[in-house]
C-alpha positions in Angstrom: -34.7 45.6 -73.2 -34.8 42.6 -75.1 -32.5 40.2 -74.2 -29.4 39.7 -77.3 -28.5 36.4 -75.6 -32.0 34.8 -75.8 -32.2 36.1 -79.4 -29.0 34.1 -80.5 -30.5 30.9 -79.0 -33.4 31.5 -80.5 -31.8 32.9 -83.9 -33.8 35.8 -83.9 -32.8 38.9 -86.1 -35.0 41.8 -86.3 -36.1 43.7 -89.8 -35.5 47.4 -89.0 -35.2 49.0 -92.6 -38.5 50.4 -93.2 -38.0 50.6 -97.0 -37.3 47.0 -96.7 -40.3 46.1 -94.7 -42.5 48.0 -97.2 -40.9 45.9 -99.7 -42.0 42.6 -98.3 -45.0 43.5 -97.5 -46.3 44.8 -101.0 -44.5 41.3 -101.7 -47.2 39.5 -99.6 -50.0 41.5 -100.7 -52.0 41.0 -97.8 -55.9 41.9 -98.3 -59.1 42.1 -95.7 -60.3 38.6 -96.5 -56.8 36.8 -95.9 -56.6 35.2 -92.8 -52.8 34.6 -92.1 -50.1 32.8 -89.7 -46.8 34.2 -88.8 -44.1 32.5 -87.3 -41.5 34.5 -85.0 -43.3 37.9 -85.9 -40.6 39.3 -83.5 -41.2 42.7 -82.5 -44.0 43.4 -85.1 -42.3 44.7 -88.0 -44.3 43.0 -90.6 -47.0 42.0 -88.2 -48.1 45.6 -87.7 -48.4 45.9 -91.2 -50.2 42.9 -92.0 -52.3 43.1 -89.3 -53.8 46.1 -90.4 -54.9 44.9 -93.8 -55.7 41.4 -93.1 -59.1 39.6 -91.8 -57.3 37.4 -89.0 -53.9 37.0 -87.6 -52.7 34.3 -85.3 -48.5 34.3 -84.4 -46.5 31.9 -83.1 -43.8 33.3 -81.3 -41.0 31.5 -78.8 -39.6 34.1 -76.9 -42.0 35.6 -73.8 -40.3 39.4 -74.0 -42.1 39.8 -77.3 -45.1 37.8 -76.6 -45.6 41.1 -73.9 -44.7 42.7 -76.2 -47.2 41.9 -79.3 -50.0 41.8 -76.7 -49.7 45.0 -75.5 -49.7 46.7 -79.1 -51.8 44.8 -80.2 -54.2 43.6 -77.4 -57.0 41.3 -78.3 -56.5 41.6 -82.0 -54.3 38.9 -82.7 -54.3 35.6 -81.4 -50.8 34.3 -79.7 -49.6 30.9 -79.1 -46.4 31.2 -76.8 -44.8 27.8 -78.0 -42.1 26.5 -80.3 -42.9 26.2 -83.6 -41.3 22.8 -83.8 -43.6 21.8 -81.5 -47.2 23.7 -81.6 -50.6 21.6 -82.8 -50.7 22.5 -86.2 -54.5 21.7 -86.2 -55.5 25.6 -86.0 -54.7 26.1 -90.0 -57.9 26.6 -91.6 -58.6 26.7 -95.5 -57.0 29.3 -97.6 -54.7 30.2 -94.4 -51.2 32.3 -95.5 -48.1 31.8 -93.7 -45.1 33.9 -93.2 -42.6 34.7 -91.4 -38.7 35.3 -90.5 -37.2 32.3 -90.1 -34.2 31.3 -87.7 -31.4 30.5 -90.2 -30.8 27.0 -87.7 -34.4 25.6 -87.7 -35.8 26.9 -91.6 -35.5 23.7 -93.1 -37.4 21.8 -90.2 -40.2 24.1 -90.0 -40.7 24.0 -94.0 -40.7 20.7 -93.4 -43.3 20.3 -90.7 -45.8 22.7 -93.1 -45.4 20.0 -96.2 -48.4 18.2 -95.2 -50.8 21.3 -94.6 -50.2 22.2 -98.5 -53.5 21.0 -99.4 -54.8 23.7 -96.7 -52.4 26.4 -97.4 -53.2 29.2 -99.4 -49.8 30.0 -99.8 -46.4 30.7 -97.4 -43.9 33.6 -98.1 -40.8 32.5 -95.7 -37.4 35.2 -95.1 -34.4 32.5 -95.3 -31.0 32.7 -95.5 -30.4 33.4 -99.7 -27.8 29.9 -99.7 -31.0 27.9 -98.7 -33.3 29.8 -100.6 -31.2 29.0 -103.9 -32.0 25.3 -102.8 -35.1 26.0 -102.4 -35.9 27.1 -105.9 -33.8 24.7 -107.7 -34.5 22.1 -110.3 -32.9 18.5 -111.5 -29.3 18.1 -112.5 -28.8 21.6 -110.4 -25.9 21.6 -107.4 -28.5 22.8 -104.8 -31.0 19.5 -106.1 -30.9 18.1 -103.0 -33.4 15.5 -100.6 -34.8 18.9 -99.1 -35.2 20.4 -102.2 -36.8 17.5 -103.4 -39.4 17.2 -100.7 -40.4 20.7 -100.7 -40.7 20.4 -104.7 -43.4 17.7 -104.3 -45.9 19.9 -102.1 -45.1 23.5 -103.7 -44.2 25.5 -106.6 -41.3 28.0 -105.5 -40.1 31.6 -106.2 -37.4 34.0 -105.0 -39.4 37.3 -104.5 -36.3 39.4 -103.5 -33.3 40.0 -101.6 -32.4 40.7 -98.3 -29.1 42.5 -97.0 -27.6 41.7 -93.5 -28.2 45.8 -93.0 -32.1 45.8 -92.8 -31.1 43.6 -89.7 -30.9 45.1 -86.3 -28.5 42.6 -85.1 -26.8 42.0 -88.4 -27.0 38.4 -89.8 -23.0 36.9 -91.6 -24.9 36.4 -94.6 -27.7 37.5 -96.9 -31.5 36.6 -96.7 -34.3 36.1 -99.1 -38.0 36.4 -99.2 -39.3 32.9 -100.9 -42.9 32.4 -102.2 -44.1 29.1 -101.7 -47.5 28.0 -103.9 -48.9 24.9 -103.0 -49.4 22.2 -105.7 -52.0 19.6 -106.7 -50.5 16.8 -105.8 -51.8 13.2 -105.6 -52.4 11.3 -102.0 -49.5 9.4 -101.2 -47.7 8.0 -98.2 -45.4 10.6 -97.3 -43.2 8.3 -95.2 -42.3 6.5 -98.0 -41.6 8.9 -100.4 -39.0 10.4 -98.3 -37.2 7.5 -97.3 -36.8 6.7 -101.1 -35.8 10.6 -101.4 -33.5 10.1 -98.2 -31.9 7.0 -99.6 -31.4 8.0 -103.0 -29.3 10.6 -101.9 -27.6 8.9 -98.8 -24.0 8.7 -101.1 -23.7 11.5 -103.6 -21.3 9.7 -105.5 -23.3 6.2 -106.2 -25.7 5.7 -108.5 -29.2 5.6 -108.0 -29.4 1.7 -108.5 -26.5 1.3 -106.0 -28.1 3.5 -103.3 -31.2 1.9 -103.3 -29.9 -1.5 -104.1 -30.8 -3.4 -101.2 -34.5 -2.5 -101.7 -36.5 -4.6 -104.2 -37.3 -1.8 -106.9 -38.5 -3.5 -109.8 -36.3 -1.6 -112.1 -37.4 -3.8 -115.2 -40.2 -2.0 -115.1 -38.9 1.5 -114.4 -37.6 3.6 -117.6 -35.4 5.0 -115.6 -31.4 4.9 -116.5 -30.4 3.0 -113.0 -26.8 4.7 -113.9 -28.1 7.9 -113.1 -27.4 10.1 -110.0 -29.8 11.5 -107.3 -29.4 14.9 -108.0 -30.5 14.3 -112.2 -33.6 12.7 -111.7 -36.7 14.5 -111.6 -40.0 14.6 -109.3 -41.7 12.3 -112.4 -38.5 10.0 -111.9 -38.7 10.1 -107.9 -42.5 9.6 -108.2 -41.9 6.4 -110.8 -39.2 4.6 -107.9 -42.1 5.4 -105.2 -44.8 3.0 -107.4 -42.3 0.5 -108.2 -41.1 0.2 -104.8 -42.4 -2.1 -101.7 -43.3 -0.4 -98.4 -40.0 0.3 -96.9 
């Protein structure tokens, strides 16, 4: 009996609708070459599936009950690192690897976040979030849900909403809906990731000042920018983020 008080700490809701599970999986189109990475696989609803029709599978799951769990369905066939997510050695991704997995509604945007700089390694990540974030997710310039996350998850991959999820193909029903998101890396240009968000941070520190003002104590060489300094955070564009990161010293 799994414990309902470790899976609220851990913000773990289980897919039980097999309809639904069919769904996501024909989403993900897994194949015998792919070699993928699931995080929080849970109980093995979608990792049954996948494992079945993929080359490799390696999970990362928190919680011990189903770690016992997974590895005695599945024995030797999967590898399992017992760890936080937040916290594992992501050195293990290979080439070409595919990531999925359920998310916990609490943690999704740090451990999008922490996959950013594997994009170049990624073959591509299909992520169950709550359907508010996926909306940011998948938005674009002058949108309400343009945000600094939606920004830095922009730069590193193209983005799709797949399909919807309600709270009743939950075991323990989640307050809100969920969403299955594609993520397909891009081919983006080297650049120093620290200071590209810290632009993206502080550009979007006050939503009401402009761009200029935000960033005013910084020595942009807006002379040199064609950029209208009177815009907001939220209108300008990757291009437009990517022109105040060349024109910018090392913050």
């Amino acid at each position: 009996m799994i414990d309902r008080t470790v899976r609220r700490r851990f913000g773990q809701n289980y897919l039980i609708d097999k309809s639904v599970i069919f769904q996501i999986v024909e989403k993900i189109n897994p194949s015998k070459e792919d070699n993928f990475i699931e995080i929080g696989p849970g109980r093995g609803a979608i990792t049954k599936n996948i494992q079945k029709n993929s080359k490799n599978l390696t999970l990362i799951e928190i919680n011990k009950d189903n770690v016992d769990y997974l590895r005695a369905v599945l024995g030797n066939k999967v590898k399992i690192f017992e760890e936080d997510v937040l916290k594992v050695n992501l050195g293990f991704i290979n080439n070409d690897d595919r990531v999925i997995g359920n998310l916990p509604y609490n943690i999704a945007s740090q451990i999008i976040l922490r996959f950013l700089e594997s994009n170049r390694k990624i073959f591509d990540m299909h992520f169950m979030v709550q359907k508010e974030m996926a909306e940011v997710i998948t938005s674009s310039p002058g949108n309400k849900n343009w945000n600094k996350f939606a920004v830095k998850v922009a730069f590193f991959f193209d983005t799709e909403i797949l399909m919807d999820i309600s709270p009743d193909a939950f075991d323990i029903k989640p307050k809100v809906n969920s969403s299955l998101v594609r993520f397909k890396p891009k081919d983006t240009k080297p650049f120093e990731k620290k200071k590209l968000f810290k632009i993206i941070d502080l550009s979007f520190q006050s939503k009401r000042k402009t761009i200029f003002n935000n960033l005013k104590k910084f020595d942009v060489n807006w002379e040199k920018l064609k950029l209208d300094r009177n815009l907001r955070a939220e209108q300008l564009s990757l291009e437009d983020f990517l022109e105040i990161y060349k024109n910018a010293p090392y913050l």
